[in-house]
C-alpha positions, 0 to 999 in steps of 0.5 A, a space after each residue: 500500500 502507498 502509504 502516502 495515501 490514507 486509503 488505498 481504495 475508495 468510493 466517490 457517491 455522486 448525489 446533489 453534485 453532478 460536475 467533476 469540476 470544483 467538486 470538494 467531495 471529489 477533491 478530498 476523495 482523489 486526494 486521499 485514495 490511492 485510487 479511487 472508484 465512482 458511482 451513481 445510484 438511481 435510488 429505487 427508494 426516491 424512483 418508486 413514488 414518481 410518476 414515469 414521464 419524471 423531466 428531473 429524471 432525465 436531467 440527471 440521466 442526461 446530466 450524468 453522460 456528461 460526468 460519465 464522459 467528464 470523469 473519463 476525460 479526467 483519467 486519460 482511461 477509457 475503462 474508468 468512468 462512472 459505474 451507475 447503477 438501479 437499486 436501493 442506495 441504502 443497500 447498494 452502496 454497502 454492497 459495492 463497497 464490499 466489491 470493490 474492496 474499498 476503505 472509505 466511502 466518500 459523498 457530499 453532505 445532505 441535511 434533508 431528514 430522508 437523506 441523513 436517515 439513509 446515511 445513517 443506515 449505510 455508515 452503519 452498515 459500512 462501519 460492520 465492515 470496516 469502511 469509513 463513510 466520510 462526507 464533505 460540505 459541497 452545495 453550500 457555503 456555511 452549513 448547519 449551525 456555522 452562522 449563529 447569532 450572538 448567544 448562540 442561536 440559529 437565525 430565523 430571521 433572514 436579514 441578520 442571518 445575511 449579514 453575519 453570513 457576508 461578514 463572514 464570507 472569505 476567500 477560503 469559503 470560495 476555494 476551487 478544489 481543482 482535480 485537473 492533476 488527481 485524473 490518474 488516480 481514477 480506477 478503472 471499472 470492473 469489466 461488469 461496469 463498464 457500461 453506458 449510463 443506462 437509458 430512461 427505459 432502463 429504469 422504467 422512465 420515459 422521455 418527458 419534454 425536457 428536450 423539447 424545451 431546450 433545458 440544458 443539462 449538465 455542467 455545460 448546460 450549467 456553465 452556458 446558461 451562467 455566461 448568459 446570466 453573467 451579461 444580465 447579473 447587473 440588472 437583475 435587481 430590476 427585471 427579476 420580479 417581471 416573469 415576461 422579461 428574461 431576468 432570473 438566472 435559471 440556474 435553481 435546477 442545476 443548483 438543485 442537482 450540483 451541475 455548477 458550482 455554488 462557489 464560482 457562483 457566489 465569487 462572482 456575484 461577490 466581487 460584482 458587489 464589491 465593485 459596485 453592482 447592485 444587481 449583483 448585490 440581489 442576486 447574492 442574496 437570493 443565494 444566501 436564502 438558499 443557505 439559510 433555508 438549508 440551514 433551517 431545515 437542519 436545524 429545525 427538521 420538524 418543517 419538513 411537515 409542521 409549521 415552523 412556528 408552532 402556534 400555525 399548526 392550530 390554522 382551521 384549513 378549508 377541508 371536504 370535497 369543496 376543498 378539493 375541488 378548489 385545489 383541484 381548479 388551483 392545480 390545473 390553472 383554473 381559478 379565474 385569475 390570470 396571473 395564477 393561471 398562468 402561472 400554473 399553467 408554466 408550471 404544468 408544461 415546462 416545470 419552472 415557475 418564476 419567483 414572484 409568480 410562486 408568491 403570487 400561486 402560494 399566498 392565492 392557495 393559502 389566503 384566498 381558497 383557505 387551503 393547507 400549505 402542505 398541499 401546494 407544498 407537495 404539488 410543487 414537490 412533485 412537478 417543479 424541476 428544481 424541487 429542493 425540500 428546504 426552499 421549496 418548504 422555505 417558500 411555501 411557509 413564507 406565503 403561509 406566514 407560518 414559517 421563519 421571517 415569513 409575510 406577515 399573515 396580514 399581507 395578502 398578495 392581490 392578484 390583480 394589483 400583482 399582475 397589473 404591477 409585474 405583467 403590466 401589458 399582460 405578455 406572460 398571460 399571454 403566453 400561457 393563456 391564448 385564449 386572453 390574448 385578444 383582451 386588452 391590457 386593462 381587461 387580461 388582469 381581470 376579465 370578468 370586469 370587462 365590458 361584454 361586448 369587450 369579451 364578445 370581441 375577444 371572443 371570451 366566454 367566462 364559464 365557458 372557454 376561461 373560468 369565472 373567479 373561484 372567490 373574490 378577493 376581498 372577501 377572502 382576504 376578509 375570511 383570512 383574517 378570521 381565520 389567522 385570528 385563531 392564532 395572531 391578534 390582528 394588527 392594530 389600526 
């Protein structure tokens, strides 16, 4: 054994990090393995609840013949590569690990209460053996409980949590964990592994429209949409919060799977803040949420099914085949009200929701239907591409101002005033409600205050082509109060 090495063989478990480049779990396993093997393991456990057309699914598949090629590249060995395998992680890693004879297994830091469950049976299962499961922070920068306030505590209000967050930030917090020079120390496959990336058949998926949208996948569909950004990060402040400008990144879903990194990232928005931006100011922050929602579910894994404040479980949500109905209409972009129809609407064909417009959806479902979080949570959670627990949790409890530094239960987003303020000319409604088009500006916000012969003209039939409102809004807003009454004092006049 090369005794300059800690270990003589390991295992690198891809998981949430999809990129060979500036992989700090990959860094630290070539660094302390003589040679090391990697794998990735489409989880029969997390597979089995999806349905089979799945776009996340194909975005990793996609994304991981790129690493699969990536890692060959790196070796210089046409025999080395990625080894993915169909199986329960929990069972196969160990099982693997067995095989290949290694002493450490090596994989990224998770803080979701599913994931820590799972590693915590394969540590245990590794250490009967005698293998070392070793895990590195990779997809944030400060994890659990490294930013805590003053007495001791874990943040739960956003703001002061980013300053102490940007206090903090240095540029060993940014470091680019390299392996152009660690390639060699890539093992080749045993000959049963040396086998393409299996296809979506393979693991009884089907093709979705991912392609058809043209989403980039991989660290190249990751690097090529973050130069495209790049160009716009110093009027992101201004056009991020209007869905028919291209003004976000639409970088959440390789965030989401580690197709780029979060380090290049934040050094980037960080020295186009220093010299001034402050598009990229905002952007930063947007980042910093994302860690501090990790850090929330981490700390406080009761979120993933509970109010963050506590007192919000006691809410009396709307219930019964009329509640039903009601979500069922939410869901398929059938409320009556543009924007959130729209906005459902791009949800439903293309799994991306813009983020003013998931404020918009959410505070509608919670604050003018009456209807549980947890129910718009799950939706989210099963057909946004992005879906990450913690900020999609993060986001939902902020609509429902149950979670930390959430809206206030008194601010109810109007619908209307929301769509006439960011969708101003009604594009994005247009887009993803043709049979609007023809309304005019005024009207498209709320149809059902048009004239008839306007909606004659336009060939509009309320009822019939377009849905009249589920609810008025200010009666909803008004049955809110009530009911976050149970928990709060209304606010004083």
């Amino acid at each position: 054994m090369n005794t300059s090495h800690e270990y003589e063989t390991g295992l690198m478990w891809f998981r949430r990090d999809l990129r060979s480049s500036d992989n700090a779990t990959l860094h630290a396993a070539l660094t302390r393995c003589r040679q090391l093997h990697c794998v990735f393991v489409f989880d029969q456990a997390i597979l089995e609840p999806l349905p089979r057309v799945d776009r996340r699914v194909e975005f990793i598949r996609e994304s991981l013949v790129e690493l699969d090629e990536a890692l060959r590249l790196l070796s210089k060995r046409p025999d080395a590569g990625l080894i993915v395998c169909h199986a329960v992680a929990s069972d196969e890693i160990p099982r693997l690990a067995r095989q290949l004879q290694v002493q450490a297994v090596f994989a990224g830091n998770d803080y979701e209460p599913q994931a820590i469950e799972r590693d915590t049976v394969v540590a245990n299962a590794l250490q009967a053996d005698g293998i070392a499961l070793l895990t590195c922070k990779d997809h944030v920068i400060f994890e659990r409980r490294e930013i805590l306030t003053q007495s001791g505590g874990v943040y739960g209000v956003f703001t002061p949590y980013k300053n102490n967050w940007l206090s903090r930030l240095a540029p060993e917090h940014l470091v680019d964990h390299n392996v152009n020079t660690l390639g060699n120390r890539l093992a080749p496959r045993p000959p049963e592994f040396q086998t393409p990336v299996p296809t979506l058949a393979d693991i009884g998926f089907e093709p979705s429209n991912l392609g058809q949208l043209k989403i980039p996948t991989g660290m190249s569909g990751g690097a090529r949409l973050f130069e495209d950004f790049f160009e716009r990060m110093d009027r992101y402040d201004r056009t991020r919060d209007f869905p028919a400008i291209k003004g976000p990144s639409y970088l959440s879903v390789h965030l989401r799977f580690g197709t780029v990194s979060l380090r290049r990232l934040v050094t980037i928005a960080w020295q186009r803040q220093l010299a001034g931006s402050a598009g990229a100011a905002v952007w930063l922050s947007e980042l910093v949420w994302r860690d501090f929602y990790v850090a929330i579910l981490a700390n406080f894994p009761h979120v993933a099914t509970q109010a963050f404040k506590p007192e919000y479980d006691a809410i009396s949500w709307e219930t019964g085949p009329e509640a039903e109905a009601l979500f069922a209409a939410w869901c398929a972009g059938r409320t009556g009200y543009p924007l959130v129809d729209a906005a459902m609407a791009q949800l439903n064909q293309t799994g991306y929701m813009h983020n003013r417009l998931r404020m918009v959806v959410g505070s509608f479902l919670v604050k003018d239907l009456g209807l549980d979080w947890r129910w718009g949570e799950a939706y989210f959670a099963k057909h946004l591409n992005d879906f990450d627990l913690s900020a999609n949790n993060g986001g939902w409890q902020w609509v429902a101002s149950s979670g930390c530094d959430a809206q206030p239960y008194f601010r109810i987003f109007n619908p209307i005033s929301q769509s006439e303020k960011f969708d101003p000319e009604g594009k994005f409604i247009r887009r993803y409600l043709p049979q609007l088009a023809a309304l005019s500006n005024k009207a498209i916000h709320a149809p059902w205050l048009a004239k008839p012969l306007e909606l004659q003209a336009a060939g509009l039939s309320l009822g019939g082509n377009y849905p009249q409102p589920l609810v008025q809004h200010d009666a909803a807003r008004a049955q809110t109060l009530l009911r976050y009454a149970v928990v709060k004092k209304a606010p004083s006049a």
